[in-house]
BAVOMAR-428417 format. One record per residue (C-alpha): x, y, z; residue in three letters. Coordinates in nm, 2 decimals. Example, Ala and Ser with C-alpha at 12.3 -4.5 7.8 and 13.67 -1.06 7.14 Angstrom:
BAVOMAR-428417
<rec><px>1.23</px><py>-0.45</py><pz>0.78</pz><resn>ALA</resn></rec>
<rec><px>1.37</px><py>-0.11</py><pz>0.71</pz><resn>SER</resn></rec>
This chain:
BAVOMAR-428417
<rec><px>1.87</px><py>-1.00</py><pz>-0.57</pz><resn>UNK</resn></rec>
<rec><px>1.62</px><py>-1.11</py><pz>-0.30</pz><resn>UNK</resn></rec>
<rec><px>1.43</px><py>-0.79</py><pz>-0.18</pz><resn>UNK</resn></rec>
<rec><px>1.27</px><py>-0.87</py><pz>0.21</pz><resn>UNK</resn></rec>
<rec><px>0.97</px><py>-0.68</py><pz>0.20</pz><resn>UNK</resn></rec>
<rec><px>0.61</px><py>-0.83</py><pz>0.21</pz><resn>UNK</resn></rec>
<rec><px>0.39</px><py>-0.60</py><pz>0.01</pz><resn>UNK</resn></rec>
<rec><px>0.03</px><py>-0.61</py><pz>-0.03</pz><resn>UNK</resn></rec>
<rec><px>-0.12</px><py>-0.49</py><pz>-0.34</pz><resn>UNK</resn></rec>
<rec><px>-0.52</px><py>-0.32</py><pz>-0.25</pz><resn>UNK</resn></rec>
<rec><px>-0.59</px><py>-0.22</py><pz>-0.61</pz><resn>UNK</resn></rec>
<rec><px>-0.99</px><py>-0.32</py><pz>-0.80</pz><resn>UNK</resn></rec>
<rec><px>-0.84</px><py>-0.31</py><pz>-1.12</pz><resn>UNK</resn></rec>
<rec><px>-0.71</px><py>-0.67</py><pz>-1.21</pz><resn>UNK</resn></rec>
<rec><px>-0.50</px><py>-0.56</py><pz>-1.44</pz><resn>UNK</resn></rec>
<rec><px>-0.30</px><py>-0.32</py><pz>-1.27</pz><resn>UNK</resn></rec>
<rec><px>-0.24</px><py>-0.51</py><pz>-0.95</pz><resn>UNK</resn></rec>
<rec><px>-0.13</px><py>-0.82</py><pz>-1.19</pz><resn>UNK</resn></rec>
<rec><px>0.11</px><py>-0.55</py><pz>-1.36</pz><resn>UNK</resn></rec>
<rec><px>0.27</px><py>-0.44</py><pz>-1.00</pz><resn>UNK</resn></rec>
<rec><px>0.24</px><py>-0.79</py><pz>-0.92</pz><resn>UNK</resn></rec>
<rec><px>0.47</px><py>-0.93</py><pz>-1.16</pz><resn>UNK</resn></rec>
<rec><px>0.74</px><py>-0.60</py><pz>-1.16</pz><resn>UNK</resn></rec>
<rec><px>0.78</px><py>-0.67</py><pz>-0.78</pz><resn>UNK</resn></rec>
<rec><px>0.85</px><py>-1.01</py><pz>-0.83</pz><resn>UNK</resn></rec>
<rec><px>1.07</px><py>-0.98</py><pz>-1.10</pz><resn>UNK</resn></rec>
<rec><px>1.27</px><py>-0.80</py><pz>-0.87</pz><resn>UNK</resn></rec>
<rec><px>1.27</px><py>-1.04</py><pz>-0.61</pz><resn>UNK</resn></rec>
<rec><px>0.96</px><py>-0.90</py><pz>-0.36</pz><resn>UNK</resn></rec>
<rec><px>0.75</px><py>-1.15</py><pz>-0.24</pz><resn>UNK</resn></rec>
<rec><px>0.37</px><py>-1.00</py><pz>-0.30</pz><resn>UNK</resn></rec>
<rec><px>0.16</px><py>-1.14</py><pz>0.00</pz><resn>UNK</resn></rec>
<rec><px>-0.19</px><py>-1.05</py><pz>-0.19</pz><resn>UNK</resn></rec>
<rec><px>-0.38</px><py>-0.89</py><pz>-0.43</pz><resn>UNK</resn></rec>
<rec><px>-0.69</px><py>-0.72</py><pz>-0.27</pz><resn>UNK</resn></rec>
<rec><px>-1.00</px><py>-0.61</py><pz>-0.48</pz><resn>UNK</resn></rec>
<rec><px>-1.11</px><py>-0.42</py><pz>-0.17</pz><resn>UNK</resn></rec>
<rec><px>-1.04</px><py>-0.24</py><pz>0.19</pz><resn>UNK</resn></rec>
<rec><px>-1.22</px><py>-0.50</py><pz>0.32</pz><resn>UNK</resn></rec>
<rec><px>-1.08</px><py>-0.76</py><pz>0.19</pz><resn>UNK</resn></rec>
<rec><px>-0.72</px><py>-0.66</py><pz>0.24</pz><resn>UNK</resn></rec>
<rec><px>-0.82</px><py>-0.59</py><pz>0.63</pz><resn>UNK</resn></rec>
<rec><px>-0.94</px><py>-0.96</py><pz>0.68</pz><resn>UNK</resn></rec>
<rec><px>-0.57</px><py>-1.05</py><pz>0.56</pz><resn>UNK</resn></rec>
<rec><px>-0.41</px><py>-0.76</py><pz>0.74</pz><resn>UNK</resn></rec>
<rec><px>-0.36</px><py>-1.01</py><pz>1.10</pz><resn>UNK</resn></rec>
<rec><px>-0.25</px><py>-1.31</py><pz>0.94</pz><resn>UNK</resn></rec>
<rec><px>-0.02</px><py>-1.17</py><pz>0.67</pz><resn>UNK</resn></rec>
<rec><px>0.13</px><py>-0.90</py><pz>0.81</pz><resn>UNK</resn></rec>
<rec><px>0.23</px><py>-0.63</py><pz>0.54</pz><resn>UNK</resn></rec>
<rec><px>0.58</px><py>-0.46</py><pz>0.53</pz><resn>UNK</resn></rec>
<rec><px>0.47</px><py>-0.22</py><pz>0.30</pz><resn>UNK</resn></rec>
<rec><px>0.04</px><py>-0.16</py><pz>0.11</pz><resn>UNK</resn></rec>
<rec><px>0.04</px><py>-0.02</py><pz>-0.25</pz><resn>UNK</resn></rec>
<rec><px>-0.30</px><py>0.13</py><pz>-0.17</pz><resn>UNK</resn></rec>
<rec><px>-0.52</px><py>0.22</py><pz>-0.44</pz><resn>UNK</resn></rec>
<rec><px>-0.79</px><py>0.56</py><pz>-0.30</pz><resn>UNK</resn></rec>
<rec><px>-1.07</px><py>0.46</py><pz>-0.50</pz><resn>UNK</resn></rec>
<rec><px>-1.20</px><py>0.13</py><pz>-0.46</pz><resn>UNK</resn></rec>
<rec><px>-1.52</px><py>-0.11</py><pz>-0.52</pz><resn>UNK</resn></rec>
<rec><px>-1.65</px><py>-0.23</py><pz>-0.13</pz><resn>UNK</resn></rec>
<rec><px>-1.77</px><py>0.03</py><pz>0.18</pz><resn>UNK</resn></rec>
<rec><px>-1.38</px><py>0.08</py><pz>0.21</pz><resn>UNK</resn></rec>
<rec><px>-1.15</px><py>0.36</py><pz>0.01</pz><resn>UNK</resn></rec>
<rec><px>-0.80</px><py>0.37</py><pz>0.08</pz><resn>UNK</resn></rec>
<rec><px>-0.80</px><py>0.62</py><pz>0.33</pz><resn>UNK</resn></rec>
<rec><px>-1.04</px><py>0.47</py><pz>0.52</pz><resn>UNK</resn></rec>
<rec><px>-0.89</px><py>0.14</py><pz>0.52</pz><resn>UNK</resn></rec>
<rec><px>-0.57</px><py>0.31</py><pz>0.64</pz><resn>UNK</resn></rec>
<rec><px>-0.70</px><py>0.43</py><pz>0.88</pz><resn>UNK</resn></rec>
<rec><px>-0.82</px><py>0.12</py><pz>1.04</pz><resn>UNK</resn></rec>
<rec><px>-0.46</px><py>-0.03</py><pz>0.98</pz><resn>UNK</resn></rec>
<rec><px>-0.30</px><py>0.28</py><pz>1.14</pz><resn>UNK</resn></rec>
<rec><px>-0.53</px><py>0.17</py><pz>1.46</pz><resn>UNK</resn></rec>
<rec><px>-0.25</px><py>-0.06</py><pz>1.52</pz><resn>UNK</resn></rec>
<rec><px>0.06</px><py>0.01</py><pz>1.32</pz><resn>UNK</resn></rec>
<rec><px>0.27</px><py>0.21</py><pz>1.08</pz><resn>UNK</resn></rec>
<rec><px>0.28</px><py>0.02</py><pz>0.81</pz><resn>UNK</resn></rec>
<rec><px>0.39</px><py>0.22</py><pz>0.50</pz><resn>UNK</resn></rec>
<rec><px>0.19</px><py>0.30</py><pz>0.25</pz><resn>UNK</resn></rec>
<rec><px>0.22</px><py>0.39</py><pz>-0.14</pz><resn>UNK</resn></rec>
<rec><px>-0.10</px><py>0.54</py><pz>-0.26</pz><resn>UNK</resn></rec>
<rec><px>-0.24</px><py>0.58</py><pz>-0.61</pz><resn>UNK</resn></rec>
<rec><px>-0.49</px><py>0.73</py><pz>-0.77</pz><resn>UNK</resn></rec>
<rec><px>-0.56</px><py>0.87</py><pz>-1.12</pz><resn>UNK</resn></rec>
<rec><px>-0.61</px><py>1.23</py><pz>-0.97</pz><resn>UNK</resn></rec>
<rec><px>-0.38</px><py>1.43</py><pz>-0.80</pz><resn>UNK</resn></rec>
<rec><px>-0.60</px><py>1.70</py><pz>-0.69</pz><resn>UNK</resn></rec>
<rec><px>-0.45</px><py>1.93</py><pz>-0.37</pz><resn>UNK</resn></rec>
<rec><px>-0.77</px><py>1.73</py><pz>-0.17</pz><resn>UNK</resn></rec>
<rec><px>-0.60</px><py>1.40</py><pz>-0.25</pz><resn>UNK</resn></rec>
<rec><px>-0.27</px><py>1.56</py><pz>-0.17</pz><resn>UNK</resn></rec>
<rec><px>-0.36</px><py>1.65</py><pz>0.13</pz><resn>UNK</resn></rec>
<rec><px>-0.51</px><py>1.33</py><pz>0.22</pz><resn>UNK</resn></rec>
<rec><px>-0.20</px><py>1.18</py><pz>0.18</pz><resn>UNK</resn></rec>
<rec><px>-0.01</px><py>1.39</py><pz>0.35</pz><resn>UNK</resn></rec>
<rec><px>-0.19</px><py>1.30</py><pz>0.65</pz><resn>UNK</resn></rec>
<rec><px>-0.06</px><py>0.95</py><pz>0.67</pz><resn>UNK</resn></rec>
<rec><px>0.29</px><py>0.93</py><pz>0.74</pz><resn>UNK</resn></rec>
<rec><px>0.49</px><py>0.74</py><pz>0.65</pz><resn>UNK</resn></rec>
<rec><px>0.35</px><py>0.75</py><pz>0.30</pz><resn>UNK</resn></rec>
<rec><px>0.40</px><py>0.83</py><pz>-0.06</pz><resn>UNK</resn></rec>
<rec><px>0.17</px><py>0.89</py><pz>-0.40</pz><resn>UNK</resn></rec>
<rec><px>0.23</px><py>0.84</py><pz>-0.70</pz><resn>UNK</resn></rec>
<rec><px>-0.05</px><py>0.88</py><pz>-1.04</pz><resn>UNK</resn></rec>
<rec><px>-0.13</px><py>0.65</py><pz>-1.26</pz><resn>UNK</resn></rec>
<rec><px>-0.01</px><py>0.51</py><pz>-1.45</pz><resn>UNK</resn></rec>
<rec><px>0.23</px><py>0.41</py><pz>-1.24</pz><resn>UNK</resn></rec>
<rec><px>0.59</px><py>0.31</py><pz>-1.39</pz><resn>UNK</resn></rec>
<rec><px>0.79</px><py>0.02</py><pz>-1.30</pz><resn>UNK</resn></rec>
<rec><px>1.06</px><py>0.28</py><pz>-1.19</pz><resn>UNK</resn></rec>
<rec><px>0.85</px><py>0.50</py><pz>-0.99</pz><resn>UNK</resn></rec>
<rec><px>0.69</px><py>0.25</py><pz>-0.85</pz><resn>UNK</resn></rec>
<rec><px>1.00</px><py>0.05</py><pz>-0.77</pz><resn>UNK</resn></rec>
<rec><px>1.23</px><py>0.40</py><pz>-0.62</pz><resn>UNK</resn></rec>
<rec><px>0.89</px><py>0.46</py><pz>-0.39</pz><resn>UNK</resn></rec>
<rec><px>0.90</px><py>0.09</py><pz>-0.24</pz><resn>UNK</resn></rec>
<rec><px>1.27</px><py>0.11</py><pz>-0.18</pz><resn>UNK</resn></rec>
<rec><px>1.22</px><py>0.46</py><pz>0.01</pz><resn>UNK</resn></rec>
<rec><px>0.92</px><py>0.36</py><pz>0.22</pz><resn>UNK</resn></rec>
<rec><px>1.09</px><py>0.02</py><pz>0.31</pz><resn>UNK</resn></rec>
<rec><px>1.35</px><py>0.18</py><pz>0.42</pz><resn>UNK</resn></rec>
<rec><px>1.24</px><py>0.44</py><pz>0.66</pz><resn>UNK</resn></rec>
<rec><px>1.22</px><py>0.28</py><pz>1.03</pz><resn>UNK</resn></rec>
<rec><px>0.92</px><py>0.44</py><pz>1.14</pz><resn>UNK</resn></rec>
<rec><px>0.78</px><py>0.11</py><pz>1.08</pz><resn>UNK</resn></rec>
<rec><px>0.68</px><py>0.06</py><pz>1.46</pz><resn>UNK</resn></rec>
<rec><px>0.38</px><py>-0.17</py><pz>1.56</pz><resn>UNK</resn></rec>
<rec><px>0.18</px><py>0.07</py><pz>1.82</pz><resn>UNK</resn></rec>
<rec><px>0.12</px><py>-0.15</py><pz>2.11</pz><resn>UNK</resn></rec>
<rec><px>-0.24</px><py>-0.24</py><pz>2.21</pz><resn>UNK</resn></rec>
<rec><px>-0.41</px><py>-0.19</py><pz>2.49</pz><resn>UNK</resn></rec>
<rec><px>-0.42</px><py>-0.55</py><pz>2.63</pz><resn>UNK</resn></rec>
């Protein structure tokens, strides 16, 4: 079954992304990158064009992943999946913050991981803002 969704993966940990990588396309996603960094994923962010980030809090670059949410959020509402190896109430509440959005802890599970990308792709407050042009 062909899932629709464009997802970006932000995660410094080769590894993991290449894990999430290969469970998203085994079930038919099509993974649009594999960022190492906020900054990275933000050069990408125009021409790609994200349905959904799996957005990793602590990362290697200037950026973390609130931070580079929050310059996405600047001009939509893309969804975004967080993880982190701490769910502390700080980080909780962080996340809460960014609607719409999910957590989940690593390590993640293919399950987990795929039940949160169903239920943030399928809530329609995905609405590009419009810019002031």
């Amino acid at each position: 079954m062909k899932n629709s969704a464009r997802i970006a993966i932000v995660e410094d940990c080769f590894i993991q992304s290449t894990v999430m990588k290969k469970i998203f396309e085994s079930e038919g996603y099509d993974v649009i990158g594999m960022f190492k960094s906020g900054e990275d994923a933000l050069s990408q962010f125009q021409t790609e064009k994200p349905d959904i980030y799996i957005m990793d809090i602590n990362l290697k670059g200037e950026l973390n992943g609130f931070e580079t949410v929050n310059v996405v959020r600047q001009t939509s509402k893309i969804p975004v999946i967080f993880v982190s190896a701490s769910n502390n109430e700080e980080i909780l509440g962080r996340v809460g913050q960014f609607s719409p959005s999910a957590m989940l802890v690593k390590p993640v599970f293919r399950d987990s991981l795929l039940t949160k990308v169903e239920e943030m792709t399928t809530i329609e407050a995905y609405d590009v803002l419009e810019s002031a042009s």
